[in-house]
C-alpha positions in Angstrom: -75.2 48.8 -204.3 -78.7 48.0 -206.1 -78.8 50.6 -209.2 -81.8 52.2 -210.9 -81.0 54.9 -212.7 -78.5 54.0 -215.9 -76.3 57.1 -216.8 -75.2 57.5 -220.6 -71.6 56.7 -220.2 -69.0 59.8 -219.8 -67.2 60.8 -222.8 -69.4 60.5 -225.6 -69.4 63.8 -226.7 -72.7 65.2 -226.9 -73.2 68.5 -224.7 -74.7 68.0 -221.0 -77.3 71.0 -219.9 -76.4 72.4 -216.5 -77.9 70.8 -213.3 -79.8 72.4 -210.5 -77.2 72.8 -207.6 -78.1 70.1 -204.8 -78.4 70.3 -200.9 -75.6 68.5 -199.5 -76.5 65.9 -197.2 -74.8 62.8 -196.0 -75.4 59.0 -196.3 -73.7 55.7 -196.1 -75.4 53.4 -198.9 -74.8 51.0 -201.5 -76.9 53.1 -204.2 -77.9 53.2 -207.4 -76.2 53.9 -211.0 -76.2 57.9 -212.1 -74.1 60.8 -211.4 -73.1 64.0 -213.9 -69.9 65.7 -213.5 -69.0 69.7 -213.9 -65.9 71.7 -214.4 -65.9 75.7 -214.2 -64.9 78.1 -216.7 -62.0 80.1 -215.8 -61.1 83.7 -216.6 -58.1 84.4 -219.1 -55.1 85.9 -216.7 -53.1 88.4 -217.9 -50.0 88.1 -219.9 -47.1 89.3 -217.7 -45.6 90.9 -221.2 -48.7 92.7 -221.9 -48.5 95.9 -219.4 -49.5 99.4 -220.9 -47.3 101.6 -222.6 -47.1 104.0 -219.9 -45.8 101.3 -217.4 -42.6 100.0 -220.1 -39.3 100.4 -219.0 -36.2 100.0 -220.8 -33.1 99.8 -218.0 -30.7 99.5 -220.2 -30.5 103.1 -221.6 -29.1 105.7 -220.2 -31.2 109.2 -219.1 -29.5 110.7 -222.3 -31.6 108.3 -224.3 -34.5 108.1 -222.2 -34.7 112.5 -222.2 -34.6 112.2 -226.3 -37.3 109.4 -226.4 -39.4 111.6 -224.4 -38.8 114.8 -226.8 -39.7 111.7 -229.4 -43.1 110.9 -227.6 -41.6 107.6 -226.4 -42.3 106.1 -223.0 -39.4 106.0 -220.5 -38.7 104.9 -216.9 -37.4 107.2 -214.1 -35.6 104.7 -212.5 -32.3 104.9 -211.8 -29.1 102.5 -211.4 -26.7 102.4 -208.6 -23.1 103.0 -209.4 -22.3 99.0 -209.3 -25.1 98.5 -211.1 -24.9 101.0 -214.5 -24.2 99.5 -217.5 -21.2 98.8 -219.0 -20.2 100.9 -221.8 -19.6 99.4 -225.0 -15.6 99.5 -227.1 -17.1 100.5 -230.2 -19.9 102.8 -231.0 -23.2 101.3 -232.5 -23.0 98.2 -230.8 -24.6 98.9 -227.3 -27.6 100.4 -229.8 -27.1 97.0 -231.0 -27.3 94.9 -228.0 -30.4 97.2 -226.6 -31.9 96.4 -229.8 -32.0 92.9 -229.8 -33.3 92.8 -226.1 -36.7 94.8 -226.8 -36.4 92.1 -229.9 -36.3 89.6 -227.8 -38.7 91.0 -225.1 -41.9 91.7 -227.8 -41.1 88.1 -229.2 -41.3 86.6 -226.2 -44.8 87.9 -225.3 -45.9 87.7 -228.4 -45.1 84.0 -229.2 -43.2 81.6 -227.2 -43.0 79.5 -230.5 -41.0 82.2 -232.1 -38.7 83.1 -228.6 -38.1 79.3 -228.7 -36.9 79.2 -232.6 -34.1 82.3 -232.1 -33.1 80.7 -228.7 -32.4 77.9 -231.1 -30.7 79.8 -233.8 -28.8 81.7 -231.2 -27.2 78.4 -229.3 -26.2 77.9 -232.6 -28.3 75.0 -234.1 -29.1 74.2 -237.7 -32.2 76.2 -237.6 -34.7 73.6 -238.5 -37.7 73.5 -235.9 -38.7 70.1 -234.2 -42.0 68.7 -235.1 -43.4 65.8 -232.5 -46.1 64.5 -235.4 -42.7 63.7 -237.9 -41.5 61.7 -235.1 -41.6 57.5 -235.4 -44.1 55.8 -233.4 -42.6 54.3 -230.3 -42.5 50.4 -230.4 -45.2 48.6 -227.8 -43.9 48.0 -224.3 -42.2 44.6 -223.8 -41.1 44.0 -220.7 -43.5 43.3 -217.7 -44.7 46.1 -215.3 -42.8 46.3 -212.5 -43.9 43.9 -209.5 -46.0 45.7 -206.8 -47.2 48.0 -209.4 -51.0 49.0 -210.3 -50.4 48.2 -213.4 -49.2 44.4 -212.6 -51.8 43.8 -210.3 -54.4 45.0 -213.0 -53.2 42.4 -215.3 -53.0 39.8 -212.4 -56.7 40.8 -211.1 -58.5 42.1 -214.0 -58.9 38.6 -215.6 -60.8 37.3 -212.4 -63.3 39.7 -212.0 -66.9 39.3 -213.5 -69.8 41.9 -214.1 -73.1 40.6 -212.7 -76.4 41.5 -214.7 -79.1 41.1 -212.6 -82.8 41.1 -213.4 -86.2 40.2 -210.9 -90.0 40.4 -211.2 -90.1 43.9 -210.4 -86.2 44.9 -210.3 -83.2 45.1 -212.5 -79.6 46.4 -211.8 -75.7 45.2 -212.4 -72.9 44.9 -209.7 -69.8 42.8 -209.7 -68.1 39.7 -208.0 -64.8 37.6 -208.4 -63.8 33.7 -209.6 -63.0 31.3 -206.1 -62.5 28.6 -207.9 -61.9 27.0 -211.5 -65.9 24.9 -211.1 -67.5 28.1 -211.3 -68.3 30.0 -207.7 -68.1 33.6 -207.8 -68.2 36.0 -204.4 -70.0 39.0 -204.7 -72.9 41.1 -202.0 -75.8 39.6 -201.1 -77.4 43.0 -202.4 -76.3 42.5 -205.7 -77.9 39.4 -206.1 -81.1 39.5 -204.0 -83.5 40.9 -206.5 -83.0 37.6 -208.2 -83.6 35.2 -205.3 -86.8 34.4 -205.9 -87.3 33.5 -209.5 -85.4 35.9 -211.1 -82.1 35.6 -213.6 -78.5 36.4 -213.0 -75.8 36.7 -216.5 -72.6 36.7 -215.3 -70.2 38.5 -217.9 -66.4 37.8 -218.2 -63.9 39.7 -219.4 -63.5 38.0 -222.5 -66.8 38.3 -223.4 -68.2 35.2 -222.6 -71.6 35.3 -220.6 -73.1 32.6 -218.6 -76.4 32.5 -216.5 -75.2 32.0 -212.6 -77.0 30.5 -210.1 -77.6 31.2 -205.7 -75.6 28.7 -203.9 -76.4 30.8 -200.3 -76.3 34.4 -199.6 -76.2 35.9 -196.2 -78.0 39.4 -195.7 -76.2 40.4 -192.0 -72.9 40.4 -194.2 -73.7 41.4 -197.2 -71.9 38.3 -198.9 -73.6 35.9 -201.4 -71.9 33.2 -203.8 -72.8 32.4 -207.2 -72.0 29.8 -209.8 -71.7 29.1 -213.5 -71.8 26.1 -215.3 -69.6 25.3 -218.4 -67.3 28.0 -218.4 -63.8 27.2 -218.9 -60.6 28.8 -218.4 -61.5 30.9 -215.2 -59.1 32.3 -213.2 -59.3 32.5 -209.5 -58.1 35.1 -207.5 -55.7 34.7 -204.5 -57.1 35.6 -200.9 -54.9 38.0 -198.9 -55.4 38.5 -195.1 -57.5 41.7 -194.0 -56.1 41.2 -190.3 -52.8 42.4 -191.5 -53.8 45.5 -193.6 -52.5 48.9 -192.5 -54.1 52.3 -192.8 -52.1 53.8 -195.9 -50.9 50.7 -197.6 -51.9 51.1 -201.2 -54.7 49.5 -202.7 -56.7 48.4 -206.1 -60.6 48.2 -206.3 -62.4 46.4 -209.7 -65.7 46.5 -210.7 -68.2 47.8 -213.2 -69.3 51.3 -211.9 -72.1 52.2 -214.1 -72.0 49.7 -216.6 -68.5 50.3 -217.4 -66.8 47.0 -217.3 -63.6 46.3 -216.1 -62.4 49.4 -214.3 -59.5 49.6 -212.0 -59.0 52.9 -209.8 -56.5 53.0 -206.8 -55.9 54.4 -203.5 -55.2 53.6 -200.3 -56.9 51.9 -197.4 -58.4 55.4 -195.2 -59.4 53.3 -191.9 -59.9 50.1 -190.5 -63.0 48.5 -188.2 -65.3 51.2 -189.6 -69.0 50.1 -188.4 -70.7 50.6 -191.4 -74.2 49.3 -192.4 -74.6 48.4 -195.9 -77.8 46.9 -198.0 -80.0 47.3 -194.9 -83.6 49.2 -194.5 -84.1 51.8 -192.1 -83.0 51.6 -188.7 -81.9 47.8 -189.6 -78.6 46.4 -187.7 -78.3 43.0 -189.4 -76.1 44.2 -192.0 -74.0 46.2 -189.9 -70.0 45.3 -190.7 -66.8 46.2 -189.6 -65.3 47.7 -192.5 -62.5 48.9 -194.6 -62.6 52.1 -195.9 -61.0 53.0 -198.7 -60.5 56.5 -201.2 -59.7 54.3 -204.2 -63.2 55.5 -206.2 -65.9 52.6 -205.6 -69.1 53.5 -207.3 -72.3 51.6 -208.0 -71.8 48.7 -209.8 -68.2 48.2 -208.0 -70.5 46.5 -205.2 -68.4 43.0 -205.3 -65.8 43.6 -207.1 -62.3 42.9 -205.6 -60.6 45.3 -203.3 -56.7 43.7 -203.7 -53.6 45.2 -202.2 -50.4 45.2 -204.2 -49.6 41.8 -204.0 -52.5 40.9 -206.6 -54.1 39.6 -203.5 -57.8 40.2 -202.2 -58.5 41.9 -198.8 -62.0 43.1 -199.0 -65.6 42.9 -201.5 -66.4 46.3 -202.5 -70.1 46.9 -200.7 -70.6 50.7 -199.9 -70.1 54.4 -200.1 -70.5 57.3 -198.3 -72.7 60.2 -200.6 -73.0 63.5 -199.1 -75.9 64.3 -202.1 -78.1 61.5 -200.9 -80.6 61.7 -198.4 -81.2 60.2 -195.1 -79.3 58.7 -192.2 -76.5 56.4 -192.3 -77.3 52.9 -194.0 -80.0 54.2 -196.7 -80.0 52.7 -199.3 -80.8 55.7 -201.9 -81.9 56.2 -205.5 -79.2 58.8 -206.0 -75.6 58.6 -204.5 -71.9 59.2 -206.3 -68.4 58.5 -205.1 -66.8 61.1 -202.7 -63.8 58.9 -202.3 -65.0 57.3 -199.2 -65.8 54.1 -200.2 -66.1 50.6 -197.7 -65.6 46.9 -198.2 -65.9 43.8 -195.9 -63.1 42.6 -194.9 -62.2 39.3 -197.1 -61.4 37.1 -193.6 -65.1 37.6 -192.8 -66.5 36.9 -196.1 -64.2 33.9 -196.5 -65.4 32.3 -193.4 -69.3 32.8 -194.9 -68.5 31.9 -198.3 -66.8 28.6 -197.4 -70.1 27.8 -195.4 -72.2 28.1 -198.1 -70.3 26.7 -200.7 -70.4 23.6 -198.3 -73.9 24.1 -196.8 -76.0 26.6 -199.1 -76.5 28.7 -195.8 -74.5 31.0 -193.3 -74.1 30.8 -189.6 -74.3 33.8 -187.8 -72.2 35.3 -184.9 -74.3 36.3 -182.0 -74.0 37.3 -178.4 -78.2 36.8 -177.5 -78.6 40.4 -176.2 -80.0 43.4 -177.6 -78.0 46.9 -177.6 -78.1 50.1 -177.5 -76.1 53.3 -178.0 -74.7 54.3 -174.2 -75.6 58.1 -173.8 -71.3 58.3 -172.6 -69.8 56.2 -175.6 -69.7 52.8 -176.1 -72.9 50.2 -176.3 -75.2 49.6 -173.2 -76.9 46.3 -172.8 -80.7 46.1 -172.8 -82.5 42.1 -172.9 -80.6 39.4 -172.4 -81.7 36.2 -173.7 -82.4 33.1 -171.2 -79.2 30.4 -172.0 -77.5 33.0 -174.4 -74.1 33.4 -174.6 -74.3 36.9 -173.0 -76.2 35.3 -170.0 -73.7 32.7 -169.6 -71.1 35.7 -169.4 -72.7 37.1 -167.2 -73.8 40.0 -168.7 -76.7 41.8 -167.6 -79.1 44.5 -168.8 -77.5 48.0 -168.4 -74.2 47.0 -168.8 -71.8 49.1 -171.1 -69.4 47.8 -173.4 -66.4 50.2 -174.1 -64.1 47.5 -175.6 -63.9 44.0 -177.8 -60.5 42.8 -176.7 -58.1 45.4 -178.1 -60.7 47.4 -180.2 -62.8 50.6 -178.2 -66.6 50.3 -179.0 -68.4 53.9 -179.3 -71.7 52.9 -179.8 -74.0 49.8 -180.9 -72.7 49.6 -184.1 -69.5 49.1 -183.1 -70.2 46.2 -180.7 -72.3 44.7 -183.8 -69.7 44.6 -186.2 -66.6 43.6 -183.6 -69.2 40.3 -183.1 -69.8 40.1 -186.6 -65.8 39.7 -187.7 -65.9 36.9 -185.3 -66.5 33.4 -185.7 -68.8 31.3 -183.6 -67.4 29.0 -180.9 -64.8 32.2 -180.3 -63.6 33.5 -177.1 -63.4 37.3 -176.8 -63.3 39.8 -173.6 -65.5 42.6 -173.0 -64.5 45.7 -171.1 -67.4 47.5 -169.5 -67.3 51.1 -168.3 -66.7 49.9 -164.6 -63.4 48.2 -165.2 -64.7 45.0 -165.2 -63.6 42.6 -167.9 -65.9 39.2 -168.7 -65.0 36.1 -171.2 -67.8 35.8 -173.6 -68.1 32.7 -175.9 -69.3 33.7 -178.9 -72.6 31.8 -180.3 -73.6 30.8 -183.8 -77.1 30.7 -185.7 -78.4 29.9 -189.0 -79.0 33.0 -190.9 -82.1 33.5 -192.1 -83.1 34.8 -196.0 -86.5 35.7 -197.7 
């Protein structure tokens, strides 16, 4: 999420003038920094105590009473009781005057102030009459003991120590996102669109939670998965993270993203994982299919500045780089990048088994191989992805593959649409075997290649 636009942080107390009302429109994009947020007045309800005059009712006397408060000019109700349900008379005179008394007492003090109904409930249960007061009462001592394991609270204090905002700053561009420690020498995982505006001469501050800040360096970035690494030189005492395994995440397990939305450093928000394999393309221009991914959607809120950051189940352990979201204010088809775009708790990482297999091939080459079939695809007009050229010697020609073929399925997982069959490649590595299914039944063994990615 490249950002443009800083927003004054929330919360500083200074009144907002109202915003025009937006069209809603829909977009996947890793956007920019700004967003405003409204609340609606709402009208005073009645108090159920507070009915006219003409509409009081006193049940408890009897139509003796009521006929003389009437002569009085006093309101009274017509209603009637059953024979099981009349009061009981009292043993000695006065005291059902008494009794009736203290109820319309105790009815006008109860609408008038629940304070005051509270106090003679109190003196009536027979306490000591003094009130309680919550500002006379000691300060609680700090917590102690650990949070409980599996917690978001101990897998904040687990994570939040490993994540690092990224400042970033080119010839013509500036904007902030966030990555994560690998390793104790300094390499840091974060997008490739975080980083980009500063490939080419430009500067990159990474900021740690304690405070320290350190220029970081490119080792390799890789624009077709969004993932880049970066490294500092003469920090100590990092803390790496540990690397979970986004094969085995479930839809509706629990999750923790980290980042610096809008400048704000180190904030945690939680949720759950939405989907899995969501073809989602993030960081690219127009029309673009080299950064299409198969994603992890999340509602755990991921806005920009998150792009990075840590998405960690509740082990403490990282499953996915926060990359994208989904704006219905922004404009444009799915994959725009916009100047204007705010969480609407649809949010998408890459899976961390993807980016690990990149990262590791930078860190040990400075570049990225990509996974690639040598064809070129299309959306089939029934669902799934039809072929178009097929490359002499590609792996899709060796397959046997051949133009106007549709793919419906990746091994296990169905393919809608060229997207789909983009990002099921994309998860893969090269030199794997995989079957497609085709929309005549037939199944063919492709052997996935592998090609230098190529940056700018």
């Amino acid at each position: 999420m490249t950002e443009n636009d800083p927003s004054a942080p929330h919360g500083s107390g200074e009144p907002r003038e109202p915003q025009p009302e937006q069209p809603a429109q829909e977009d996947v994009s890793t956007p920019p920094r700004g967003t405003s947020f409204g609340g609606e007045q709402q009208q005073a309800q009645p108090s159920p105590w507070s009915a006219p005059a003409q509409q009081q009712a006193y049940p408890w006397t009897s139509p003796q009473q009521q006929t003389a408060q009437h002569q009085q000019g006093l309101p009274y109700s017509t209603a009637t009781f059953p024979a099981q349900q009349q009061p009981i008379p009292q043993q000695r005179r006065g005291s059902g005057r008494l009794v009736a008394g203290v109820a319309v007492l105790a009815l006008v003090v109860g609408g008038a102030a629940g304070g005051a109904g509270g106090y003679f409930a109190s003196q009536g249960s027979g306490g000591s009459g003094s009130s309680y007061n919550a500002l006379n009462q000691p300060v609680p001592s700090q917590q102690t003991s650990a949070a409980p394991a599996g917690s978001v609270e101990s897998v904040a204090q687990k994570v939040s120590p490993s994540v690092v905002e990224l400042v970033v700053s080119g010839s013509q561009e500036e904007g902030e996102g966030s990555g994560f420690v690998l390793s104790t020498d300094g390499f840091i995982l974060t997008n490739n669109h975080v980083v980009e505006v500063a490939a080419n001469g430009g500067s990159i501050q990474a900021v740690f939670p304690d405070g320290t800040k350190a220029d970081a360096s490119i080792v390799g970035r890789d624009p077709t998965t969004d993932v880049a690494v970066v490294k500092v030189q003469g920090v100590k005492n990092l803390t790496p993270v540990a690397l979970g395994n986004s094969d085995a995440t479930q839809v509706g397990q629990q999750v923790v993203a980290f980042g610096s939305p809008f400048e704000l450093a180190g904030t945690v928000t939680s949720g759950i994982v939405s989907a899995l394999h969501r073809p989602v393309r993030a960081g690219g221009s127009s029309g673009d299919q080299t950064t299409v991914m198969s994603a992890i959607q999340t509602d755990a809120a991921i806005n920009p500045g998150n792009s990075g950051g840590p998405l960690v189940n509740l082990a403490g352990q990282v499953i996915g780089i926060d990359s994208a979201i989904y704006s219905p204010q922004s404009s444009g088809g799915l994959g725009q990048q916009q100047s204007e775009a705010t969480n609407a708790g649809i949010g998408f990482a890459i899976p961390i088994n993807q980016a690990r297999r990149t990262a590791q091939e930078i860190i040990d080459t400075g570049k990225a191989t990509q996974t690639y079939i040598g064809a070129t695809v299309s959306d089939a007009q029934a669902g799934g992805a039809m072929i178009q050229q097929v490359q002499p010697g590609s792996p899709a020609e060796q397959a046997g593959l051949k133009s106007g073929d549709v793919v419906t399925k990746v091994d296990n997982l169905v393919i809608n649409d060229s997207d789909g069959l983009i990002a099921a490649i994309r998860t893969r590595a090269p030199n794997d075997k995989v079957t497609f299914t085709l929309s005549d039944n037939r199944s063919v063994q492709v052997t996935l290649g592998g090609q230098p990615v190529q940056v700018n």
